[in-house]
mmCIF file of the N, C-alpha and C atoms, coordinates in Angstrom:
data_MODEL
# 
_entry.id   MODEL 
# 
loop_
_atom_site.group_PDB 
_atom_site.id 
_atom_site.type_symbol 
_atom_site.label_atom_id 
_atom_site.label_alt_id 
_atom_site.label_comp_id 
_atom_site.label_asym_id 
_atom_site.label_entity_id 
_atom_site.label_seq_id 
_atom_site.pdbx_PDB_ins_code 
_atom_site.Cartn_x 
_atom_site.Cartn_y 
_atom_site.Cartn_z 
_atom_site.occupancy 
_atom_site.B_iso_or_equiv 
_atom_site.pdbx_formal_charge 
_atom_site.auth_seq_id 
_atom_site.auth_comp_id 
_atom_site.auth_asym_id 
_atom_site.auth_atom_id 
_atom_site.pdbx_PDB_model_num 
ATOM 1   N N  . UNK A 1 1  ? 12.467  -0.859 1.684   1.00 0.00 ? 1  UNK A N  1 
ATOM 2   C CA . UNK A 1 1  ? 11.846  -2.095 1.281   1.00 0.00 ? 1  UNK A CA 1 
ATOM 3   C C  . UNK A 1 1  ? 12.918  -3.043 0.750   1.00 0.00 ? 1  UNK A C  1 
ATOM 4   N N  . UNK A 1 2  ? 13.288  -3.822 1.283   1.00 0.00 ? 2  UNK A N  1 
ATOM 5   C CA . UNK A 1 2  ? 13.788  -4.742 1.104   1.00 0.00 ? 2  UNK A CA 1 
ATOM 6   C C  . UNK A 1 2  ? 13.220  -5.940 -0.321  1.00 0.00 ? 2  UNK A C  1 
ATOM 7   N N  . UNK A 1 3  ? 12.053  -6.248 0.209   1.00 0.00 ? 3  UNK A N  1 
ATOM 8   C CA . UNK A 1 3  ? 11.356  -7.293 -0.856  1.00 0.00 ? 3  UNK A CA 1 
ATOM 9   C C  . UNK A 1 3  ? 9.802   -6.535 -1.137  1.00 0.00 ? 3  UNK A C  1 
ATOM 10  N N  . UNK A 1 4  ? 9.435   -6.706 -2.296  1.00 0.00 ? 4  UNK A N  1 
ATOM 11  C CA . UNK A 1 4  ? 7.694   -6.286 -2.548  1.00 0.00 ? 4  UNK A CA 1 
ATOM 12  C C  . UNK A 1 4  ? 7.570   -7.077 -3.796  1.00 0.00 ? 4  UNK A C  1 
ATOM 13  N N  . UNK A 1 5  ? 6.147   -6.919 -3.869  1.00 0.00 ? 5  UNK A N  1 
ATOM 14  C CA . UNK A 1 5  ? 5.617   -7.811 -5.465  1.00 0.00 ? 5  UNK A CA 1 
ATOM 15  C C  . UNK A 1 5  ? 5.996   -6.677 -6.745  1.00 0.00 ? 5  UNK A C  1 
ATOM 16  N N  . UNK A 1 6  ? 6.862   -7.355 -7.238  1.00 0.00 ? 6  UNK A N  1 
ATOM 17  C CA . UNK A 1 6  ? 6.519   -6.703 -9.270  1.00 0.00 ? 6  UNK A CA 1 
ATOM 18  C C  . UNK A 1 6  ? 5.546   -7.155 -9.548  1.00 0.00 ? 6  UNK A C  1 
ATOM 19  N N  . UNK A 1 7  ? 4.530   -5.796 -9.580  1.00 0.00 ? 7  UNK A N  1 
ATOM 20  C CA . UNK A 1 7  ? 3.613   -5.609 -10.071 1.00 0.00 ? 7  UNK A CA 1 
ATOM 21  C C  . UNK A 1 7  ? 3.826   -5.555 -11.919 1.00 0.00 ? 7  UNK A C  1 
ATOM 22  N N  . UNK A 1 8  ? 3.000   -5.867 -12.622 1.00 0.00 ? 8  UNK A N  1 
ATOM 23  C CA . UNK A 1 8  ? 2.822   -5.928 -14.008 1.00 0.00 ? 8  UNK A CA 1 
ATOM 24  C C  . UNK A 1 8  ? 2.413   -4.323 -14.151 1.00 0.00 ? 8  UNK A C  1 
ATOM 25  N N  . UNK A 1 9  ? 2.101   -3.899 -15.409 1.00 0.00 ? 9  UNK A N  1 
ATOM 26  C CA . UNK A 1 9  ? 1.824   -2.949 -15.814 1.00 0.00 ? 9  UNK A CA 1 
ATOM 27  C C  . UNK A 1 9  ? 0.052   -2.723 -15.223 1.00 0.00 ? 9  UNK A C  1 
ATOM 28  N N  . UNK A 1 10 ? -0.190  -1.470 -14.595 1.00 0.00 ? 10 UNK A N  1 
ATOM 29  C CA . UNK A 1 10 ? -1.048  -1.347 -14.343 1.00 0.00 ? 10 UNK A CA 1 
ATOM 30  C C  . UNK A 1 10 ? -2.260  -1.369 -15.236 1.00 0.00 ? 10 UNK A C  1 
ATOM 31  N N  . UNK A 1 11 ? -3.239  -1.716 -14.834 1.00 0.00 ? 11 UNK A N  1 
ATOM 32  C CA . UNK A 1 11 ? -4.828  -1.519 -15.837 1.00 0.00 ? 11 UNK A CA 1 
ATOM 33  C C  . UNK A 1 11 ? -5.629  -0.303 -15.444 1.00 0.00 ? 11 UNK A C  1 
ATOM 34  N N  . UNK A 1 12 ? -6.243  0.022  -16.594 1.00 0.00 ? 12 UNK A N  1 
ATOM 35  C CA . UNK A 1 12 ? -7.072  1.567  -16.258 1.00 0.00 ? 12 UNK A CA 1 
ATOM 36  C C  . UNK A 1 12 ? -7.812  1.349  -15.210 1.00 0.00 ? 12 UNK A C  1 
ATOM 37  N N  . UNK A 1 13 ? -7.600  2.364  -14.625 1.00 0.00 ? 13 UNK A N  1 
ATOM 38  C CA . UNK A 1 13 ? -8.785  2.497  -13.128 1.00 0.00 ? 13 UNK A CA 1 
ATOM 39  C C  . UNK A 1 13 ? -7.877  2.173  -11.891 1.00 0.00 ? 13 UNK A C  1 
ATOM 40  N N  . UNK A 1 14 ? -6.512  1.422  -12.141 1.00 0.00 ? 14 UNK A N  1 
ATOM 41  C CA . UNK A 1 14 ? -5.853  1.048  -10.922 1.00 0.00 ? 14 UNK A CA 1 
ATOM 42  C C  . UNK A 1 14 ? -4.755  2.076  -10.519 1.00 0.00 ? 14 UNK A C  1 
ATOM 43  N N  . UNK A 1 15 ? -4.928  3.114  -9.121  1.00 0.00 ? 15 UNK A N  1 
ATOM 44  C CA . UNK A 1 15 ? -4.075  3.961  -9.010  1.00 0.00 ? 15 UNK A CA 1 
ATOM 45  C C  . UNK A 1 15 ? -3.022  3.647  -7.874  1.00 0.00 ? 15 UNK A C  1 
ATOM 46  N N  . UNK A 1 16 ? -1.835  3.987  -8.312  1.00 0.00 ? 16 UNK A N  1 
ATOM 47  C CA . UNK A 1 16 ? -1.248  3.725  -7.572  1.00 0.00 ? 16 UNK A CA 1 
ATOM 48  C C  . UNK A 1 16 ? -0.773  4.840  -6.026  1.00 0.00 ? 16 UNK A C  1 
ATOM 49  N N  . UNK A 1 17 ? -0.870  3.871  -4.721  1.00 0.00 ? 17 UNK A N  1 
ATOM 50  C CA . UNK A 1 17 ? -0.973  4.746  -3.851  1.00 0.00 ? 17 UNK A CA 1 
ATOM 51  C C  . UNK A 1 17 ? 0.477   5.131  -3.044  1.00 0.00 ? 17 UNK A C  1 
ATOM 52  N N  . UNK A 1 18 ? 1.601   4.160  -3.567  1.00 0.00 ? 18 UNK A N  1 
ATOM 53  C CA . UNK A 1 18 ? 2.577   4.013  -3.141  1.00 0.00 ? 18 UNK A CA 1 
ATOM 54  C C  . UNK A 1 18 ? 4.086   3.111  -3.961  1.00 0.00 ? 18 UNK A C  1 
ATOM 55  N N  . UNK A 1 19 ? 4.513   3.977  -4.333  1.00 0.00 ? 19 UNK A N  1 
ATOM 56  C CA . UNK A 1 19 ? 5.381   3.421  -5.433  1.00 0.00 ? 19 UNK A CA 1 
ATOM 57  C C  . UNK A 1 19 ? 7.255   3.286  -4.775  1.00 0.00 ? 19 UNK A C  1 
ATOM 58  N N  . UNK A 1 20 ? 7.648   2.695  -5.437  1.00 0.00 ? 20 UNK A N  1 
ATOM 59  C CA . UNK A 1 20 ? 9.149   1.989  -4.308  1.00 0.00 ? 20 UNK A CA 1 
ATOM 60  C C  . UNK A 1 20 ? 10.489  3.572  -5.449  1.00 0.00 ? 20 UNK A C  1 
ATOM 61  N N  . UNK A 1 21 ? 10.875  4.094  -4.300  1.00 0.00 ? 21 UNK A N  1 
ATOM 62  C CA . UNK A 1 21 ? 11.943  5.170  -4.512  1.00 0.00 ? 21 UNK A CA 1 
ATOM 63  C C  . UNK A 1 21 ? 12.423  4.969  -5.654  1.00 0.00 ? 21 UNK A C  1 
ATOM 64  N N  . UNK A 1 22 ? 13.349  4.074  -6.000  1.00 0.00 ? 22 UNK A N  1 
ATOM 65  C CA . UNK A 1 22 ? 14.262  3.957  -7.054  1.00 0.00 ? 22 UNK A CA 1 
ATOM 66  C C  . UNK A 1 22 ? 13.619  3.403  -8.582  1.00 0.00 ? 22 UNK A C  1 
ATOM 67  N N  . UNK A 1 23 ? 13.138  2.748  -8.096  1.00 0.00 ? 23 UNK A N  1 
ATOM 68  C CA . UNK A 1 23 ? 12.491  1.621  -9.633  1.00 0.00 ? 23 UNK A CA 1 
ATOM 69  C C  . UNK A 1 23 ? 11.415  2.539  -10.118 1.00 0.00 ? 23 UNK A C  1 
ATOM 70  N N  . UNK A 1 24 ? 10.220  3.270  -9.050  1.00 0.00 ? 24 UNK A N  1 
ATOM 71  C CA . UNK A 1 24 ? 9.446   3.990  -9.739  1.00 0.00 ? 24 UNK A CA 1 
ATOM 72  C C  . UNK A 1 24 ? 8.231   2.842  -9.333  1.00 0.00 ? 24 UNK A C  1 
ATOM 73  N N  . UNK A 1 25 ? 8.523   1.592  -9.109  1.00 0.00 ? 25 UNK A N  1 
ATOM 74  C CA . UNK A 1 25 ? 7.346   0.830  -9.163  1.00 0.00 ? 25 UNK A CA 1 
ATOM 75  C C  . UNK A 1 25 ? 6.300   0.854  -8.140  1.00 0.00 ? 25 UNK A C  1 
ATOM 76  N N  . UNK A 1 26 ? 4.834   0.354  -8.503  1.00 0.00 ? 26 UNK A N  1 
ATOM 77  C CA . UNK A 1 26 ? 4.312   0.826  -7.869  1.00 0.00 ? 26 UNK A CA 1 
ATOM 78  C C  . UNK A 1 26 ? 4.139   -0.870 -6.845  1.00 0.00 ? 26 UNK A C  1 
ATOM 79  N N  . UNK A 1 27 ? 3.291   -0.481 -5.154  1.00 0.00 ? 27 UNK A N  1 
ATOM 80  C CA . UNK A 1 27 ? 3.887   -1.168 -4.173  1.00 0.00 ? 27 UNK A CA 1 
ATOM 81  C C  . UNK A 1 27 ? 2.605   -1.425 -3.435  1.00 0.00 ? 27 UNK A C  1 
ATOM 82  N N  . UNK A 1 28 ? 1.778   -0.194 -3.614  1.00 0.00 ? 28 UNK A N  1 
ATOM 83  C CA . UNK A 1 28 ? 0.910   -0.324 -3.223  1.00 0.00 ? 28 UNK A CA 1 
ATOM 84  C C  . UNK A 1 28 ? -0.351  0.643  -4.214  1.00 0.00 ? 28 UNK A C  1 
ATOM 85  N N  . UNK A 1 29 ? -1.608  -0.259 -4.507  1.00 0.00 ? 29 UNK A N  1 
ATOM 86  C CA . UNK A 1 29 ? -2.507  0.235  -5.362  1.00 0.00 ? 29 UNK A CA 1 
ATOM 87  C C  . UNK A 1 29 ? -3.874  0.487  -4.883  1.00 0.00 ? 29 UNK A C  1 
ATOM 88  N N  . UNK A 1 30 ? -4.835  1.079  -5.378  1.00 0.00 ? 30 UNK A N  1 
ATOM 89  C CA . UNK A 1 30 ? -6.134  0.718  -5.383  1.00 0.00 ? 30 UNK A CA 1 
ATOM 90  C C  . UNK A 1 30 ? -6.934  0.933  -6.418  1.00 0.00 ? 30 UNK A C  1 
ATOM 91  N N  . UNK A 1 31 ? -8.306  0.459  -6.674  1.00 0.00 ? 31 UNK A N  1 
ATOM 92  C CA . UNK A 1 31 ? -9.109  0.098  -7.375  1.00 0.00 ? 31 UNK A CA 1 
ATOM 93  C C  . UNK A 1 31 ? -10.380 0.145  -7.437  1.00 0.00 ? 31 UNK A C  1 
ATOM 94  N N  . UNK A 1 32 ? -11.865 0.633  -7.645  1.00 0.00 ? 32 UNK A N  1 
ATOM 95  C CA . UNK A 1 32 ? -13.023 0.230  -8.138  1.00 0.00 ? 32 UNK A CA 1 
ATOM 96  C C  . UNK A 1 32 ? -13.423 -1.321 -8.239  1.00 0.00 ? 32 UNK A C  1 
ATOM 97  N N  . UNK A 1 33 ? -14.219 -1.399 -7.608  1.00 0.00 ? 33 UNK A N  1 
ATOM 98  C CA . UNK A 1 33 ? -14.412 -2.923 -8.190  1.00 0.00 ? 33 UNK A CA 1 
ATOM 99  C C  . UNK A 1 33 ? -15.903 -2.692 -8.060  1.00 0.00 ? 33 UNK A C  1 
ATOM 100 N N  . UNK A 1 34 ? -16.830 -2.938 -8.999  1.00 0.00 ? 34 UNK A N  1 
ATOM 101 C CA . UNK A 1 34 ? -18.519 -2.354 -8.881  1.00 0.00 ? 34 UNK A CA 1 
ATOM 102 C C  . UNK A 1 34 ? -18.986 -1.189 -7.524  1.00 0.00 ? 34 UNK A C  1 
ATOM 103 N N  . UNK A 1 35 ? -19.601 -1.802 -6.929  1.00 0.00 ? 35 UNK A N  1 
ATOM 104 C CA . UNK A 1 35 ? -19.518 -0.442 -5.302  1.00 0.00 ? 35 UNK A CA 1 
ATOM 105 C C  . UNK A 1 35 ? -18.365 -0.607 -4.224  1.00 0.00 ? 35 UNK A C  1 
ATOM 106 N N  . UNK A 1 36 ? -17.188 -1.980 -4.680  1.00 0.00 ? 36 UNK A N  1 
ATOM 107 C CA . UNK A 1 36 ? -16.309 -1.809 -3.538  1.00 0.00 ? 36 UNK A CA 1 
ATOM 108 C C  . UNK A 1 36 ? -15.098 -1.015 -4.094  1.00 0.00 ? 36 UNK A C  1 
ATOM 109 N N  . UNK A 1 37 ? -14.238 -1.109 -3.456  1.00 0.00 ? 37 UNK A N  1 
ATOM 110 C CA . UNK A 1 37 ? -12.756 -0.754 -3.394  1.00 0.00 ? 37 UNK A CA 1 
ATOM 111 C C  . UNK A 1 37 ? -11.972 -1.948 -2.801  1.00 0.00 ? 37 UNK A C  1 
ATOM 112 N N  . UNK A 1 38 ? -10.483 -1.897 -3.585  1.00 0.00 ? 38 UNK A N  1 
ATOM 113 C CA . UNK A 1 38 ? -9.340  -3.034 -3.020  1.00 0.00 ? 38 UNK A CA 1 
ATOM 114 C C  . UNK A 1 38 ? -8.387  -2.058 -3.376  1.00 0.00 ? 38 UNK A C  1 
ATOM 115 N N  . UNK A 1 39 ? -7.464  -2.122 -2.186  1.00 0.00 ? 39 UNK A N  1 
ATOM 116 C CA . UNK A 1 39 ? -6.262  -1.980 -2.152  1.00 0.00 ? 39 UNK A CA 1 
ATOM 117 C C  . UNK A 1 39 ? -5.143  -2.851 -1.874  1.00 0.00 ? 39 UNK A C  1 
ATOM 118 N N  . UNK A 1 40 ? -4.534  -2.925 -2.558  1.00 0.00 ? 40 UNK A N  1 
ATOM 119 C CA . UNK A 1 40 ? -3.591  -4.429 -2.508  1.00 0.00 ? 40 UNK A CA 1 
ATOM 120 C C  . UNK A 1 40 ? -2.333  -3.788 -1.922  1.00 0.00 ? 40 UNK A C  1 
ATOM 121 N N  . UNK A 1 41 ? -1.337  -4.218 -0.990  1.00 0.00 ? 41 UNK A N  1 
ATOM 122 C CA . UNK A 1 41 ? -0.366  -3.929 -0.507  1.00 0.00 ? 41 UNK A CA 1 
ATOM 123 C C  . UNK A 1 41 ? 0.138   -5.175 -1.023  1.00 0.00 ? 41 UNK A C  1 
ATOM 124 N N  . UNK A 1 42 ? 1.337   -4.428 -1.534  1.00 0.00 ? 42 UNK A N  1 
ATOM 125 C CA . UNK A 1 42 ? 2.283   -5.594 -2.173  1.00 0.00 ? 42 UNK A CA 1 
ATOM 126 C C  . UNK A 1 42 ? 4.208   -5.799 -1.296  1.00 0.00 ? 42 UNK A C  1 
ATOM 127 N N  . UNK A 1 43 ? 3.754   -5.466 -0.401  1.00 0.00 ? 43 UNK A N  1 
ATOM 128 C CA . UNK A 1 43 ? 4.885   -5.833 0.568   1.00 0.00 ? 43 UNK A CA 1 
ATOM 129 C C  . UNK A 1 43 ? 4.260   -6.253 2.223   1.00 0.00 ? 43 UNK A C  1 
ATOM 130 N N  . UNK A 1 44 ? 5.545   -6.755 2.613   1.00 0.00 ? 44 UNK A N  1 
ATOM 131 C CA . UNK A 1 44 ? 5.022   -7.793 4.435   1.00 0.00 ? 44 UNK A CA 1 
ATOM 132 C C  . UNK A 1 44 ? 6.190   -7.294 5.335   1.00 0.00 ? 44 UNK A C  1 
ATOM 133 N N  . UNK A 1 45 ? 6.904   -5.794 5.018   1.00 0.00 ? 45 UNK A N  1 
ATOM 134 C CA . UNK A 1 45 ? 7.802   -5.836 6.103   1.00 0.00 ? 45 UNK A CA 1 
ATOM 135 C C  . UNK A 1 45 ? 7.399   -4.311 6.730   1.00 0.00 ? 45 UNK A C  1 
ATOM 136 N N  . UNK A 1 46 ? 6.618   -4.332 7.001   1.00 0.00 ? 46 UNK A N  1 
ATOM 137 C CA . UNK A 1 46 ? 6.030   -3.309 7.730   1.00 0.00 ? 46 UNK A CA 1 
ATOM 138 C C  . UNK A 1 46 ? 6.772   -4.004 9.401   1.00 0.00 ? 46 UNK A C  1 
ATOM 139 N N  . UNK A 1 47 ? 6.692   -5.214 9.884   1.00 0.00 ? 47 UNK A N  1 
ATOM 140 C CA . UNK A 1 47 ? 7.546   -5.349 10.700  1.00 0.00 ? 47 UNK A CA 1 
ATOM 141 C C  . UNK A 1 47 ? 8.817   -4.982 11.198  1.00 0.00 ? 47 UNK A C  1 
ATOM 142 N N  . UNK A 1 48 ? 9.386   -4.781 10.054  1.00 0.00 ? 48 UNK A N  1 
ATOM 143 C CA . UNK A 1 48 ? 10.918  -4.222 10.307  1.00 0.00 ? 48 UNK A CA 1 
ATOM 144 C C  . UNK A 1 48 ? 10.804  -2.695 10.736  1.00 0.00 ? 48 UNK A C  1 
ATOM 145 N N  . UNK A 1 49 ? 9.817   -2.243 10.624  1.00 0.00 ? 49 UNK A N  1 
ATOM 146 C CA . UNK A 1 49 ? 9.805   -0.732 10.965  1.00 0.00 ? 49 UNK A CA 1 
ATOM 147 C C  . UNK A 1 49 ? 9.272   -0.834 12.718  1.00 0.00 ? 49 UNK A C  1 
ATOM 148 N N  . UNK A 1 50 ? 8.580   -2.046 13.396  1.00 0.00 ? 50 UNK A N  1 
ATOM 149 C CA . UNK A 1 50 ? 8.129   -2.175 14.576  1.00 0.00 ? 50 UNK A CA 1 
ATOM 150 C C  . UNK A 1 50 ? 9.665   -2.248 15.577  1.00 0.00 ? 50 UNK A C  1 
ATOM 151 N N  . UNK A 1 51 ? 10.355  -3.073 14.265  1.00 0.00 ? 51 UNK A N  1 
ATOM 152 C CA . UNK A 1 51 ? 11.961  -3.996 15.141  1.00 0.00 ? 51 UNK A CA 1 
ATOM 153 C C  . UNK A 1 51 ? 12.833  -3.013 15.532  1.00 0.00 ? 51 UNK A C  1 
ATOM 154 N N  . UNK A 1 52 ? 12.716  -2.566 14.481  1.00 0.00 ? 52 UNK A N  1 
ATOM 155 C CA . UNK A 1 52 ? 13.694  -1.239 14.919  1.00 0.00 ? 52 UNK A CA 1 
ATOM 156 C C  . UNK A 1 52 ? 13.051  0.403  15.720  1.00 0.00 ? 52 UNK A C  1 
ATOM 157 N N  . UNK A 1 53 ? 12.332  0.135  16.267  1.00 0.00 ? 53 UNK A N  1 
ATOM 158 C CA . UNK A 1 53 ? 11.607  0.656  17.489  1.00 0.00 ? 53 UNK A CA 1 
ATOM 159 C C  . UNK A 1 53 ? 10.500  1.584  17.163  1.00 0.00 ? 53 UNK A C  1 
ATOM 160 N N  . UNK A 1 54 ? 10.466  1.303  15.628  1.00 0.00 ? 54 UNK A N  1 
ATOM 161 C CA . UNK A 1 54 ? 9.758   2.432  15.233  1.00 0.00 ? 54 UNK A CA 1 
ATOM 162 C C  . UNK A 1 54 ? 8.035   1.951  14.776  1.00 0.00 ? 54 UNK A C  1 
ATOM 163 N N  . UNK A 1 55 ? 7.712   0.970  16.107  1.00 0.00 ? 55 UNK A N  1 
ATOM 164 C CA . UNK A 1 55 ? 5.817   0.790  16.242  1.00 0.00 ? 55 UNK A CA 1 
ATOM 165 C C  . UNK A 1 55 ? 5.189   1.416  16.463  1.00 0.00 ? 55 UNK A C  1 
ATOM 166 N N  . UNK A 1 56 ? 4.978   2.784  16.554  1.00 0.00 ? 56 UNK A N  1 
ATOM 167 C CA . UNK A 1 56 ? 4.222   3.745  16.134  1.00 0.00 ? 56 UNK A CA 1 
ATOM 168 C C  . UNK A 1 56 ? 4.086   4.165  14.848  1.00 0.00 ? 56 UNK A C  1 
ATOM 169 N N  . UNK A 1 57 ? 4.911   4.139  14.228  1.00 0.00 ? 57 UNK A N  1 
ATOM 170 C CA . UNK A 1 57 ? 5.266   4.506  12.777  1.00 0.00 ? 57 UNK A CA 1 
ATOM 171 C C  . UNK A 1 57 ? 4.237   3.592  11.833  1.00 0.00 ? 57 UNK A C  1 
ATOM 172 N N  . UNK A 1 58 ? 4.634   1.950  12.237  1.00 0.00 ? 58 UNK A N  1 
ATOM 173 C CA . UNK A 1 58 ? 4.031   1.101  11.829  1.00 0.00 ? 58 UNK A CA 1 
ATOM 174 C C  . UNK A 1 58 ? 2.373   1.031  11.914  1.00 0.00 ? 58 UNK A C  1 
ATOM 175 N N  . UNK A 1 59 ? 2.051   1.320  13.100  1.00 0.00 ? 59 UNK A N  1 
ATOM 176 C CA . UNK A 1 59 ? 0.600   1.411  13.893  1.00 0.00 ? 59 UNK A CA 1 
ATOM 177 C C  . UNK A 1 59 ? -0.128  2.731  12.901  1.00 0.00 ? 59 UNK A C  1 
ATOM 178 N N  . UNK A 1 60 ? 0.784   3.899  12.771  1.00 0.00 ? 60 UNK A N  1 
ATOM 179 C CA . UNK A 1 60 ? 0.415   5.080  11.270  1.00 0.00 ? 60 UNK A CA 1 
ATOM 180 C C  . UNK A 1 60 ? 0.098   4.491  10.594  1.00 0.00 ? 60 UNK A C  1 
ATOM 181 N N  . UNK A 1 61 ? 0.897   3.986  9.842   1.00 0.00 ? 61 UNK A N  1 
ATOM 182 C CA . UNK A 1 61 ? 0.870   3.380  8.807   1.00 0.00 ? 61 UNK A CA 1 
ATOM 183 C C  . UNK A 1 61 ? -0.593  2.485  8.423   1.00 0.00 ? 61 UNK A C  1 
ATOM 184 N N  . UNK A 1 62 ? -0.833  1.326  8.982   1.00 0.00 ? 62 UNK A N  1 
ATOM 185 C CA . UNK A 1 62 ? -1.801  1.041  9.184   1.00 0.00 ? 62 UNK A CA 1 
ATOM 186 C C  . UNK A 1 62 ? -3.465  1.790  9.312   1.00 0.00 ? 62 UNK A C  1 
ATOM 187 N N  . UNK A 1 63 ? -3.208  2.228  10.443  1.00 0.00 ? 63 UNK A N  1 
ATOM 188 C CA . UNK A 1 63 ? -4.626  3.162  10.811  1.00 0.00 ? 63 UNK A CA 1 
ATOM 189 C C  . UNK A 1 63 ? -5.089  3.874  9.765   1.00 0.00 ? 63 UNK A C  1 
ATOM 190 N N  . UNK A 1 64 ? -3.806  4.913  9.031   1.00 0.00 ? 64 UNK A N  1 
ATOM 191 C CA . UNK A 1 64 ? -4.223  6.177  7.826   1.00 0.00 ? 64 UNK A CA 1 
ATOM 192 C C  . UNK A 1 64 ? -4.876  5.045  6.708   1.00 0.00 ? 64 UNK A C  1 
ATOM 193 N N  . UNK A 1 65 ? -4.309  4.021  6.719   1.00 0.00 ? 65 UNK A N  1 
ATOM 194 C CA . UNK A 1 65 ? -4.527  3.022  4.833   1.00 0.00 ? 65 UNK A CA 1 
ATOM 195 C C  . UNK A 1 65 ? -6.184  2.188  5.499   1.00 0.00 ? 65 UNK A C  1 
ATOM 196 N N  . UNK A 1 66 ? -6.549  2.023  6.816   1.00 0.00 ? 66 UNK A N  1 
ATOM 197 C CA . UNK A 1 66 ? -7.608  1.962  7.110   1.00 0.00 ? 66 UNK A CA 1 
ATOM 198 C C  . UNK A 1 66 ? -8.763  3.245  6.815   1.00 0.00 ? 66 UNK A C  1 
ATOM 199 N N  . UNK A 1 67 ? -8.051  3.748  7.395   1.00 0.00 ? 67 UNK A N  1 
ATOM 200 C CA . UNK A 1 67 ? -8.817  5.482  7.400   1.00 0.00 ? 67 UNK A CA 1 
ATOM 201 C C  . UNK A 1 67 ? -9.491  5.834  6.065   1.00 0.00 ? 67 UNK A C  1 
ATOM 202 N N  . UNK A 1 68 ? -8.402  5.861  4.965   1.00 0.00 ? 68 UNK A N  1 
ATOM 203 C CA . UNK A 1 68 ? -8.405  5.916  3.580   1.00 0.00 ? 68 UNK A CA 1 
ATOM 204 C C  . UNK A 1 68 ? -9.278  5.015  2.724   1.00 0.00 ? 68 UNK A C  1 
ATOM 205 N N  . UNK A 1 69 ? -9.503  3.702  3.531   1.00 0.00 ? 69 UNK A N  1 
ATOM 206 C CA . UNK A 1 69 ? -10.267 2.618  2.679   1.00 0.00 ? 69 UNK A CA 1 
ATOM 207 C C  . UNK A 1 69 ? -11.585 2.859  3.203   1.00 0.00 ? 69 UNK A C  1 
ATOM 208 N N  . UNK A 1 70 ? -11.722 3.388  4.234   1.00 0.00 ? 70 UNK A N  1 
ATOM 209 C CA . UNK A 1 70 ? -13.148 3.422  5.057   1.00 0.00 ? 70 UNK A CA 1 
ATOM 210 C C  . UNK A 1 70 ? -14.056 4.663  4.116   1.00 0.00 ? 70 UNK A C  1 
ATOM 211 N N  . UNK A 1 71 ? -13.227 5.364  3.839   1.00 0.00 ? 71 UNK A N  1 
ATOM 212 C CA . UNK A 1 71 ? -13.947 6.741  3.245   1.00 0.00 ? 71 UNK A CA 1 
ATOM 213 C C  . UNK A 1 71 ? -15.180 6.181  2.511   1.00 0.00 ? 71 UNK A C  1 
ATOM 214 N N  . UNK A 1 72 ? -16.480 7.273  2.526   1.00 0.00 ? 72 UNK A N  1 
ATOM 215 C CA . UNK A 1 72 ? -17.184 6.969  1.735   1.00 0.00 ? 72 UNK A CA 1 
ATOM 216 C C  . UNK A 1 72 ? -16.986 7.577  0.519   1.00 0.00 ? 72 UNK A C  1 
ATOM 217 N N  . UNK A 1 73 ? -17.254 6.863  -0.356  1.00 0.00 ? 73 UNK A N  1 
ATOM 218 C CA . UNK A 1 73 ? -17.161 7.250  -1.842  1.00 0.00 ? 73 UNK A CA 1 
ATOM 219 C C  . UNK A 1 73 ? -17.965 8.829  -2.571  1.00 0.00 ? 73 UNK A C  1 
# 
């Protein structure tokens, strides 16, 4: 990862689903929100993983964090 959002200190209930190697921070979260769920992805270079030939990887990536949000509760 090149660039992602600094995230603030998390709030109760928000888990984190994906946190950046070195810093510890977290990159990607999710949440409760009354009967929904949000997951916020806090980075946009999922492209660079297509560029460098690796669009399947990317297309994973995607599908599983679909997969994961679809679940029923």
């Amino acid at each position: 990862m090149y660039h992602y959002l600094q995230m603030p200190r998390l709030k109760a209930g928000v888990r984190p689903l994906l946190v950046e190697r070195e810093s510890r921070s977290p990159v990607m979260t999710e949440s409760r929100v009354g009967a929904g769920q949000v997951i916020l992805v806090g980075f946009n270079e999922t492209w660079r993983w297509r560029a460098q030939g690796g669009a399947a990887i990317e297309q994973r990536f995607w599908l599983q964090l679909l997969r994961h949000a679809g679940r029923l509760p």
